[in-house]
C-alpha positions as CSV (number, residue, x, y, z in Angstrom):
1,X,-13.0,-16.4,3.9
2,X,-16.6,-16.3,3.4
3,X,-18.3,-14.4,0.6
4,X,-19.1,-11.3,2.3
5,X,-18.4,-7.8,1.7
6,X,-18.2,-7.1,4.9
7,X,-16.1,-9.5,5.7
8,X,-13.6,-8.9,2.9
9,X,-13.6,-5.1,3.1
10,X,-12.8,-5.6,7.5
11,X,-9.6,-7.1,5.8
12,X,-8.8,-4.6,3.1
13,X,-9.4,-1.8,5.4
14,X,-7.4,-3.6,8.4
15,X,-4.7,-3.9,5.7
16,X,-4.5,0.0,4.7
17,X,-4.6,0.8,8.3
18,X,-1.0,-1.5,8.5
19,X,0.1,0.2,5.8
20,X,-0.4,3.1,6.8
21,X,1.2,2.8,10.0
């Protein structure tokens, strides 16, 4: 939840990698 980019695109691409699954 902090402002980071990294931070938010760990989560995006931890997401798409679910997805892809």
């Amino acid at each position: 939840g902090h402002p980071n980019s990294e931070e938010g695109r760990r989560q995006a691409f931890d997401l798409v990698q679910h997805e892809g699954e």
